[in-house]
LUMDOZA-865294 format. One record per residue: x, y, z of N, C-alpha, C in turn; residue in one letter. Coordinates in Angstrom, 1 decimal. Atoms other than C-alpha are relative to their C-alpha. Layout:
! residues N
SITE       nu       nv       nw      cau      cav      caw       cu       cv       cw   aa
SITE        X        Y        Z        X        Y        Z        X        Y        Z    a
...
END
This chain:
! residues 209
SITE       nu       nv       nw      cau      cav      caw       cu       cv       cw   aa
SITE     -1.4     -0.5      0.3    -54.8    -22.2    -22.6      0.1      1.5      0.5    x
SITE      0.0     -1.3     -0.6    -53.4    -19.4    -20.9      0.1      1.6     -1.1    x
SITE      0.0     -1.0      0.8    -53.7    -15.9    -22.8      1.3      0.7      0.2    x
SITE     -1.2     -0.6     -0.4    -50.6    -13.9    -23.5      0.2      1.1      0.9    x
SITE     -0.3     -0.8     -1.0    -51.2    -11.3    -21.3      0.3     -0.6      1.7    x
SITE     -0.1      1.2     -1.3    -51.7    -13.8    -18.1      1.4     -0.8     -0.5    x
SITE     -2.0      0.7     -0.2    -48.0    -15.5    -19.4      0.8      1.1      0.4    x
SITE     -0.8     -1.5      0.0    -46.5    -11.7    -19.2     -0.3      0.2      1.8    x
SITE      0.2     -0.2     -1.6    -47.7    -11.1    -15.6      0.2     -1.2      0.7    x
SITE     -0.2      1.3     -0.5    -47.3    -14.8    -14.6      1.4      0.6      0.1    x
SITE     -1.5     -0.1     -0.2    -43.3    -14.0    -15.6      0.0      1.1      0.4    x
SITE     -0.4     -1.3     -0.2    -43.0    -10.6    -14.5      0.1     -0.6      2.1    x
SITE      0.1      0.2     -1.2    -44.4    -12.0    -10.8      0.9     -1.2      0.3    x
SITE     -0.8      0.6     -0.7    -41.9    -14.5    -10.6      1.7      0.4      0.0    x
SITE     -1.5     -0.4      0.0    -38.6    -12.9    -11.7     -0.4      1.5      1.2    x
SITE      0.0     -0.7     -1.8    -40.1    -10.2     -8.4      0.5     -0.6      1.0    x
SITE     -0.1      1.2     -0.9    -40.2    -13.4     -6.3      1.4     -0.4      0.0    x
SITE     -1.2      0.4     -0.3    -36.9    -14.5     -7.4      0.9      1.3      0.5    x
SITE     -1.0     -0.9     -0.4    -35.3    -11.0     -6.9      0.0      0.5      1.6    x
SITE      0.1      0.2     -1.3    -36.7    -10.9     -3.4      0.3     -1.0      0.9    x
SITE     -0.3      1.4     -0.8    -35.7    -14.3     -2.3      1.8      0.1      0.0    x
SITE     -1.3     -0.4     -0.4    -32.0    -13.0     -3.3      0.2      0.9      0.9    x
SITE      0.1     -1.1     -0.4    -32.1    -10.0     -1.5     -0.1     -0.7      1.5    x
SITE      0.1      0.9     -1.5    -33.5    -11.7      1.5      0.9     -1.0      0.9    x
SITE     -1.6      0.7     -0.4    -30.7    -14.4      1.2      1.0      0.3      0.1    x
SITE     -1.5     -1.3      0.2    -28.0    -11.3      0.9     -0.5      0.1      1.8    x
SITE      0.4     -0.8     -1.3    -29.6     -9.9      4.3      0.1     -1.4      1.1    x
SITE     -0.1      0.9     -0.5    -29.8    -13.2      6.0      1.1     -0.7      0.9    x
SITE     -1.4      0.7      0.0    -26.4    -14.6      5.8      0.8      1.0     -0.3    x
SITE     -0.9     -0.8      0.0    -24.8    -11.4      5.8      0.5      0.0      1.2    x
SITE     -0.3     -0.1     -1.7    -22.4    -11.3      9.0      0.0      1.1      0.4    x
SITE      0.6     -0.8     -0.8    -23.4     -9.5     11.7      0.8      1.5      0.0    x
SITE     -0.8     -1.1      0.1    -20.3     -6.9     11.6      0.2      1.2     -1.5    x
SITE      0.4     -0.1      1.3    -21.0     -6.5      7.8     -1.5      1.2      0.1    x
SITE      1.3     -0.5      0.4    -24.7     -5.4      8.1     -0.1      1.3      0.8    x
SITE     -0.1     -0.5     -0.9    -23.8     -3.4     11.0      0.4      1.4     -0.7    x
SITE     -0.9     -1.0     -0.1    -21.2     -1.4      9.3     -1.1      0.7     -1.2    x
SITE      0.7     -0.1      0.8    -23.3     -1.2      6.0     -1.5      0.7      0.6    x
SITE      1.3     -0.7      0.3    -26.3      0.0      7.9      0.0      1.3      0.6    x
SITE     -0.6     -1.2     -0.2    -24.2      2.9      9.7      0.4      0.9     -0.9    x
SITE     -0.4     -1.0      1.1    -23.0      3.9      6.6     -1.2      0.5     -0.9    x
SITE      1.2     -0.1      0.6    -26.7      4.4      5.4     -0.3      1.3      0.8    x
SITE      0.6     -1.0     -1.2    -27.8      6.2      8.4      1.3      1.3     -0.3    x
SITE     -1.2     -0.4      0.6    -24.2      8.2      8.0     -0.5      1.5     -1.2    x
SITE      0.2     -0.5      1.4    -25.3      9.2      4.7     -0.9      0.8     -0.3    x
SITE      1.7     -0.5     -0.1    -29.0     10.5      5.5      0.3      1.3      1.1    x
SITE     -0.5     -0.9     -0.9    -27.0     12.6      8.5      0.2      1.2     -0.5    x
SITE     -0.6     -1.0      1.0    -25.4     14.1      5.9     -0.6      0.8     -0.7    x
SITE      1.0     -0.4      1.0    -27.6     15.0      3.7     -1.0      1.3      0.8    x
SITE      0.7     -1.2     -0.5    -29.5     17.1      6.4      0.2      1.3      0.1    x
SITE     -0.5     -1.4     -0.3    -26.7     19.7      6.6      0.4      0.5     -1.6    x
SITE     -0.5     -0.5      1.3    -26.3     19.9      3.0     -0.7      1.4     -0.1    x
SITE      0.4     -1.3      0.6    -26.6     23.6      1.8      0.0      0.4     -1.5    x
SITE     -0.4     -0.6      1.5    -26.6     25.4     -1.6      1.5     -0.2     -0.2    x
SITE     -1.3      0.5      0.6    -24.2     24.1     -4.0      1.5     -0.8      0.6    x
SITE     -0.8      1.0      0.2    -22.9     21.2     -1.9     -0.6     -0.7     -0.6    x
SITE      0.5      1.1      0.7    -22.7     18.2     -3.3      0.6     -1.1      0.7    x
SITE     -0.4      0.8     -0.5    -22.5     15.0     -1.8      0.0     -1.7     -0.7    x
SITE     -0.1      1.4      0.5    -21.3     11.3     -2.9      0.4     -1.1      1.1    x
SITE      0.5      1.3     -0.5    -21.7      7.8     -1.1      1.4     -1.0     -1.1    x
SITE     -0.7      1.2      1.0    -18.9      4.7     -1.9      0.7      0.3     -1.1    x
SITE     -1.2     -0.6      1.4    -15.9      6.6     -4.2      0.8     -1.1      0.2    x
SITE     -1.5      0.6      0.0    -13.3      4.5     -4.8      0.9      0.5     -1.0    x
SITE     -0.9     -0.6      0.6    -10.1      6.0     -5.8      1.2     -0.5      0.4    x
SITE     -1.5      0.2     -0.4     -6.5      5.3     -6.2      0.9      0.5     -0.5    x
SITE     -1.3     -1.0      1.2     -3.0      6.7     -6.7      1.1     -0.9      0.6    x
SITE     -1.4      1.0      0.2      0.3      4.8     -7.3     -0.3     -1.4      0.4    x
SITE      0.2      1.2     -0.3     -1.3      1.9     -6.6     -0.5     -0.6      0.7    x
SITE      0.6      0.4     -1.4     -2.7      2.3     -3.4     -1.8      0.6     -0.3    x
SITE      1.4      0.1      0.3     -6.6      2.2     -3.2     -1.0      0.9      1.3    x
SITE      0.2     -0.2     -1.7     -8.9      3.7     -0.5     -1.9      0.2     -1.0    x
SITE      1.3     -0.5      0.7    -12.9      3.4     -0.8     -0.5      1.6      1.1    x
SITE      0.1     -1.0     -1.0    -14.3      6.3      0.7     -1.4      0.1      0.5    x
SITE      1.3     -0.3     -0.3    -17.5      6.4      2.5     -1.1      0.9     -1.0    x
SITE      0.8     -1.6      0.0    -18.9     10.1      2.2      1.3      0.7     -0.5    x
SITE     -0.8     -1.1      0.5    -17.5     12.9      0.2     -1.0      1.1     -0.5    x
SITE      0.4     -1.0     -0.2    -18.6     16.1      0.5      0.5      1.1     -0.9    x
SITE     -1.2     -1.4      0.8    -17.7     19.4     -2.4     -0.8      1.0     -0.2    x
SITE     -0.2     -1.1      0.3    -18.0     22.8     -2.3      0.7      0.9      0.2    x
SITE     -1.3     -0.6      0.1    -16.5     25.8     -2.5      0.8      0.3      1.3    x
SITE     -0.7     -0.5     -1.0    -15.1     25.7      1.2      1.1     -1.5     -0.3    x
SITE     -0.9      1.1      0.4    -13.1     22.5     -0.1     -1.0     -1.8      0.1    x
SITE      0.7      1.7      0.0    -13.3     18.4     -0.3      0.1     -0.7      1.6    x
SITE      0.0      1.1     -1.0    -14.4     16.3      2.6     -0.7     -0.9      0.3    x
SITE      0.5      1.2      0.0    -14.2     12.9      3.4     -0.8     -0.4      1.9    x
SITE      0.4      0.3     -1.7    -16.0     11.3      6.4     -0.1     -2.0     -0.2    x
SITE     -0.6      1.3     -0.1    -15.2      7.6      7.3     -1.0      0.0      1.1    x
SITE      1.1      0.5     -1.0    -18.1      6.1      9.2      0.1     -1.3      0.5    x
SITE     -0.7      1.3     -1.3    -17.5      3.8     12.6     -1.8     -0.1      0.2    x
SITE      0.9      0.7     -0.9    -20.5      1.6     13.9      0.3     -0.7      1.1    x
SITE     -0.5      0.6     -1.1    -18.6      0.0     16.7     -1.0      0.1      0.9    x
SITE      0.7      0.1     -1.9    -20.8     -1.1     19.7      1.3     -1.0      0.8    x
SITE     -0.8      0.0     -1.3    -18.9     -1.5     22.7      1.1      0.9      0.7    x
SITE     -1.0     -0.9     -0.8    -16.1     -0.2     24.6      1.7     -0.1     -1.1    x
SITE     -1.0     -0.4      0.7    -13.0      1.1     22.5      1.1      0.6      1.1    x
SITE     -1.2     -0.1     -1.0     -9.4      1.3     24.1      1.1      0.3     -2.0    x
SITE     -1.0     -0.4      0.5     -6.8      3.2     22.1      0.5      0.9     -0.3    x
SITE     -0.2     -1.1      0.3     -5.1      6.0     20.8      0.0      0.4     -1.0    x
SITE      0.2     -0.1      1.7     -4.7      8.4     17.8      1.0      0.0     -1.0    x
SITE     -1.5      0.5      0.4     -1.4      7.1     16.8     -0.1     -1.1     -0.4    x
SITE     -0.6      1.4      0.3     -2.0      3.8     17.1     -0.6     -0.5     -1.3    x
SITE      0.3      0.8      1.5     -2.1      1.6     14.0     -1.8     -0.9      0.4    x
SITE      0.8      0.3     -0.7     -4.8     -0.2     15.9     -1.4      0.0      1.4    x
SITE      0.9     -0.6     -1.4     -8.0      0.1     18.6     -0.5     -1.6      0.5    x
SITE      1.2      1.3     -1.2     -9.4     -3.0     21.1     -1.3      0.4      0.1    x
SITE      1.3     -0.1     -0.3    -12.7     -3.2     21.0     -1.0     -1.1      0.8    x
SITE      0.3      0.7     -0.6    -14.5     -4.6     23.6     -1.7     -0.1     -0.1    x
SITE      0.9      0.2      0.2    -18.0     -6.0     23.7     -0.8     -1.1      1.1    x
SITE      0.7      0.6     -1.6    -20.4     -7.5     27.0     -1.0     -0.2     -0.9    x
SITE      1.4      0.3      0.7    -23.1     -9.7     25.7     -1.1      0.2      1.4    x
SITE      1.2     -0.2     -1.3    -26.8    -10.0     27.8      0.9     -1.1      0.9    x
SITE     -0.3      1.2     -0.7    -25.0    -13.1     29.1      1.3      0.5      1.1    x
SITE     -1.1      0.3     -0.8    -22.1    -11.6     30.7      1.4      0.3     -0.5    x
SITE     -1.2      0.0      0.6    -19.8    -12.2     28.2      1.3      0.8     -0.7    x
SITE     -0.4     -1.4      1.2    -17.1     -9.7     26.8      1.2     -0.7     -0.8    x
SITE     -1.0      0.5      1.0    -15.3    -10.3     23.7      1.0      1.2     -0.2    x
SITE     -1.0     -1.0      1.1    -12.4     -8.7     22.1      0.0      0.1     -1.4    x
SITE     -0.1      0.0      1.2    -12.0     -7.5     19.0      1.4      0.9     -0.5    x
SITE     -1.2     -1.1      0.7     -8.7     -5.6     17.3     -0.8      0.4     -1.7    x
SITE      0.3     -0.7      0.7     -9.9     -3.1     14.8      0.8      1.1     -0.8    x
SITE     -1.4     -0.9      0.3     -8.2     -0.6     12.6     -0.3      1.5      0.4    x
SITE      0.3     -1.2     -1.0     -7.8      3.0     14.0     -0.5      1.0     -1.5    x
SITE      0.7     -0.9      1.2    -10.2      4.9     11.8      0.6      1.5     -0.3    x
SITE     -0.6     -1.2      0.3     -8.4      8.3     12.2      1.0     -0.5     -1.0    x
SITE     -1.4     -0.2      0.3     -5.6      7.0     10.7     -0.1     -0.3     -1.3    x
SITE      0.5      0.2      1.9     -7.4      5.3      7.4     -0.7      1.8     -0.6    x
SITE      0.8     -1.2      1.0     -9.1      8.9      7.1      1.3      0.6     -0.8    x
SITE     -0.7     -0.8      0.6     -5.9     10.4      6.7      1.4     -0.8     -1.2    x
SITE     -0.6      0.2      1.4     -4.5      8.2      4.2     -0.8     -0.2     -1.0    x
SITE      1.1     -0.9      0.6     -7.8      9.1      2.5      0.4      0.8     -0.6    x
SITE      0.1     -1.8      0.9     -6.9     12.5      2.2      1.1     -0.3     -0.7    x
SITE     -1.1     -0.1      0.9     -3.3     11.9      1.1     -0.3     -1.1     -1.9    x
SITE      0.2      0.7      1.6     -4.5      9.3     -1.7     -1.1      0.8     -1.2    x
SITE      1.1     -1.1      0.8     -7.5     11.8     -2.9      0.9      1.2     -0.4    x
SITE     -1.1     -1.0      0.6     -5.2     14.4     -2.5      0.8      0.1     -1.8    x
SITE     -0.8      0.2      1.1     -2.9     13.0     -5.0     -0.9     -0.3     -1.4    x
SITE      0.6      0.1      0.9     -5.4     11.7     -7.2     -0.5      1.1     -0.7    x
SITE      0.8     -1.3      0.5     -7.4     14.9     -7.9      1.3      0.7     -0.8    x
SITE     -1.2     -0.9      0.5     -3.6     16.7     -8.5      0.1     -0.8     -1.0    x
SITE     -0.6      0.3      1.2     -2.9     14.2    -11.0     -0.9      0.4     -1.1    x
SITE      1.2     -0.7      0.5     -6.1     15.6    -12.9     -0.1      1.5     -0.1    x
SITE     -0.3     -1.9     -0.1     -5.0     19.1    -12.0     -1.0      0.4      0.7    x
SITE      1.1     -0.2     -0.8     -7.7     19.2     -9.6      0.9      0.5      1.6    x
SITE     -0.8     -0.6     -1.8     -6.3     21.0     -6.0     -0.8      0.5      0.8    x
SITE      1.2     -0.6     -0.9     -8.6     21.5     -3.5      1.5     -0.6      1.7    x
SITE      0.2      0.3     -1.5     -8.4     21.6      0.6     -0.9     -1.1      0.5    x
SITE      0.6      1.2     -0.5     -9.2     18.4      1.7      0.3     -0.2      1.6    x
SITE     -0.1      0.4     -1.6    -10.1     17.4      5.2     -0.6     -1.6      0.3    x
SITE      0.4      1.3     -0.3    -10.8     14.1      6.7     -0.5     -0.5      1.4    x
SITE      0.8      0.4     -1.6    -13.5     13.1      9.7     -0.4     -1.4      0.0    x
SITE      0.4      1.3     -0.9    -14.3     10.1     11.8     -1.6      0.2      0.6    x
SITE      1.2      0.1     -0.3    -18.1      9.7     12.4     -0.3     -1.4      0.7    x
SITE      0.2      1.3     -0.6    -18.5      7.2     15.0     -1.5      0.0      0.9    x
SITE      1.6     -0.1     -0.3    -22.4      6.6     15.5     -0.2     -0.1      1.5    x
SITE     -0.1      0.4     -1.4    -21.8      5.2     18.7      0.6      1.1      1.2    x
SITE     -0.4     -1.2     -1.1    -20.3      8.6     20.3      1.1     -1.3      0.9    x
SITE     -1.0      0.4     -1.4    -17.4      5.8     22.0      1.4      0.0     -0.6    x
SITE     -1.7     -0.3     -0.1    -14.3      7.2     20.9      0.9     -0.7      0.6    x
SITE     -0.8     -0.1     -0.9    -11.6      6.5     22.7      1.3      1.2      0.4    x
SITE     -0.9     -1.0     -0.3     -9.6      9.7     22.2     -1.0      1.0     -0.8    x
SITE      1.1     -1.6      0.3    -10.9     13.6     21.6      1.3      0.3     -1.3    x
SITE     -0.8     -1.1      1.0     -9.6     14.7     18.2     -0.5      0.8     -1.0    x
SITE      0.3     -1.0      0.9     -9.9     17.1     15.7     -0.7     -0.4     -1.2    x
SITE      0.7      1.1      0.8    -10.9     14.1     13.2     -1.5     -0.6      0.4    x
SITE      1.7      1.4     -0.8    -14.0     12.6     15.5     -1.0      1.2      0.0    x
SITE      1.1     -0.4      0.1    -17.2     14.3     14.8     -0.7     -0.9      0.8    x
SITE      1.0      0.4     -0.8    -19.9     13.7     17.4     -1.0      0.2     -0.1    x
SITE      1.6     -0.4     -0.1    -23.1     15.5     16.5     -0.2      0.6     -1.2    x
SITE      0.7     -0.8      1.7    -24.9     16.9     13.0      0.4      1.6      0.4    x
SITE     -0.9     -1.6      0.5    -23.8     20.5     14.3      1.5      0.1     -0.1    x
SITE     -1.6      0.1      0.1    -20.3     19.1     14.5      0.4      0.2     -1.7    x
SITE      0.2      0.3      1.9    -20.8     17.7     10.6     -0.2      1.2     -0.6    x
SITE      0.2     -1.4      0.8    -22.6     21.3      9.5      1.6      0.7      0.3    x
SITE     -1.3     -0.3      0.1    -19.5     22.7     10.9      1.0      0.0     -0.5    x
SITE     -0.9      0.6      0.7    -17.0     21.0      9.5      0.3      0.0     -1.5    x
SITE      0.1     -0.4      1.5    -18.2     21.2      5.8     -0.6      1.6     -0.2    x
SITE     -0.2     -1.8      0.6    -19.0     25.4      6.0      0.8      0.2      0.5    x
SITE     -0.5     -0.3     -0.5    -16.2     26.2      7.4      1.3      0.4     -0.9    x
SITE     -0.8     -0.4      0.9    -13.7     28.3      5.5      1.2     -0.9      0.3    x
SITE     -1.6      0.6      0.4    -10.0     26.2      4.4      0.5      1.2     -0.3    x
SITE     -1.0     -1.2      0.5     -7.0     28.0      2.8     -1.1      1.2     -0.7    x
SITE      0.4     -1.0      1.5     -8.9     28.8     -0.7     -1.3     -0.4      0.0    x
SITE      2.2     -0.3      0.5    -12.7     29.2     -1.6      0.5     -0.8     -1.8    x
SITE     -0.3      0.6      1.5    -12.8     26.9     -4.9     -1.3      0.3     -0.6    x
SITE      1.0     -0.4      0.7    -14.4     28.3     -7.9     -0.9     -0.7     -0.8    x
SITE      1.1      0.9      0.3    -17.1     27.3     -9.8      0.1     -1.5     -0.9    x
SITE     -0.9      0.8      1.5    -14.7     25.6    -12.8      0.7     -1.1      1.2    x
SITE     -0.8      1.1     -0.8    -12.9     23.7    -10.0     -0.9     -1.0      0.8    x
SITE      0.5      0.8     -0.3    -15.4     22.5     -8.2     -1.0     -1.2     -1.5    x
SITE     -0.3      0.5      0.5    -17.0     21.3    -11.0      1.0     -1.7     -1.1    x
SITE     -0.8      1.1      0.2    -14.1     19.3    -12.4      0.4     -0.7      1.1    x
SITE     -0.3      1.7     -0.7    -13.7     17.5     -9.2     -1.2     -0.3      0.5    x
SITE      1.2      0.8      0.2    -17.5     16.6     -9.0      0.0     -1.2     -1.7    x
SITE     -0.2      0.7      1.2    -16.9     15.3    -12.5      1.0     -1.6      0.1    x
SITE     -1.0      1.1     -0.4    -13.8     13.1    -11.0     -0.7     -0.7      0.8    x
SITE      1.2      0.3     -0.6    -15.6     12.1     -8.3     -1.0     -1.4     -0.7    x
SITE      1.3      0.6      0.8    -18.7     11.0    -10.3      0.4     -1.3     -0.5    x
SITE     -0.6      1.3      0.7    -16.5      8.4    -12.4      0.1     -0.8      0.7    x
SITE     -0.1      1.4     -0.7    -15.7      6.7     -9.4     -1.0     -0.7      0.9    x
SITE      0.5      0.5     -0.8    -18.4      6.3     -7.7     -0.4     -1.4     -0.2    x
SITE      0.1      1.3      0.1    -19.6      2.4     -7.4     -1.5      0.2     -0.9    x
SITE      1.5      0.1      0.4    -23.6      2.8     -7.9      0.0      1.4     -0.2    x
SITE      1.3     -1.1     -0.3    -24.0      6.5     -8.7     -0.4      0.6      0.6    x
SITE      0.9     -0.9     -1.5    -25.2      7.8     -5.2      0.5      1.0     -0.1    x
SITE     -0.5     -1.2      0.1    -24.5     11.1     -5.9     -1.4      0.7      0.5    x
SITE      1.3     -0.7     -0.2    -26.6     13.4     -4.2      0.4      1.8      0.2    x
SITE     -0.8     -1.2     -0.2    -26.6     17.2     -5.0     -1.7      1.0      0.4    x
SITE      1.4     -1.0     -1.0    -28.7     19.8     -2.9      0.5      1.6     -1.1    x
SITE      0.0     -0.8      0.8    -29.6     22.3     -5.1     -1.4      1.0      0.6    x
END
């Protein structure tokens, strides 16, 4: 007869087994544009993290909404030079469009030859209804900061040069030291790390101290 310690480690090593056989079946049967975007947004996130300085703070996966409209947010960045978001692109292939359009073509050559199309949404244009939905949310809180909003496209294939598309980790350090209107003080930032926090999905809150 088995002893109770050998029943305890018997169950412990199989609810492992089972949580690794999910996990494995998450990764498996996840589609390919899914795992892609999800493992950009990892990499993304680790980018980030390198230029952090004293008293940023950075969060992973916010979701926030105002009047009804929703926006999740990749990356969010706060200190006192203001809030910003970054919207992270993994697109492989060739991109056709502009920074207007509601939409971008994305084109794609397999080893075979083959090129597909794809229609995609134009990422500049979700950043900046980002900022106006954060915007407002934080204000309804009484929170007001300078918010900015970047395009991080791992792939460097743009298809237009703008003010929104970061290209390189000294673009990123850039972009988050870089004085706005107002320098936010310690009480402000604060309460919109606090906002923030509530939404995040899992938690990833990462603060360089």
């Amino acid at each position: 007869m088995l002893g109770p310690i050998i029943v305890v480690a018997l169950a412990v090593i199989l609810v492992a087994v089972i949580v690794i056989l999910i996990v494995y079946r998450r990764t498996i049967f996840e589609p390919e544009y899914r795992r892609f975007g999800r493992q950009g947004e990892e990499l993304a996130t680790n980018i980030i993290k390198q230029v952090l300085r004293d008293g940023d703070q950075s969060f992973s996966n916010v979701n926030v909404e105002y009047d009804g409209k929703r926006a999740e947010l990749d990356n969010v960045v706060v200190n006192k030079f203001g809030v910003f978001i970054f919207e992270v692109k993994n697109y492989a292939g060739y991109i056709v469009g502009g920074e207007d359009d509601f939409e971008w073509q994305k084109y794609k050559t397999t080893e075979a030859g083959n090129t597909y199309e794809k229609t995609v949404k134009n990422p500049i244009r979700q950043v900046k209804r980002q900022i106006y939905i954060l915007a407002h949310f934080l204000d309804y809180y009484g929170a007001r900061a300078w918010i900015e909003g970047f395009v991080i496209m791992l792939q460097n294939n743009s298809p237009v040069e703008s003010s929104h598309i970061l290209n390189s980790v000294e673009e990123i350090d850039r972009a988050i030291h870089t004085r706005g209107r107002n320098l936010l003080d310690t009480k402000m930032i604060e309460s919109i790390v606090q906002l923030l926090y509530d939404q995040v999905d899992s938690k990833e809150r990462y603060n360089y101290e």
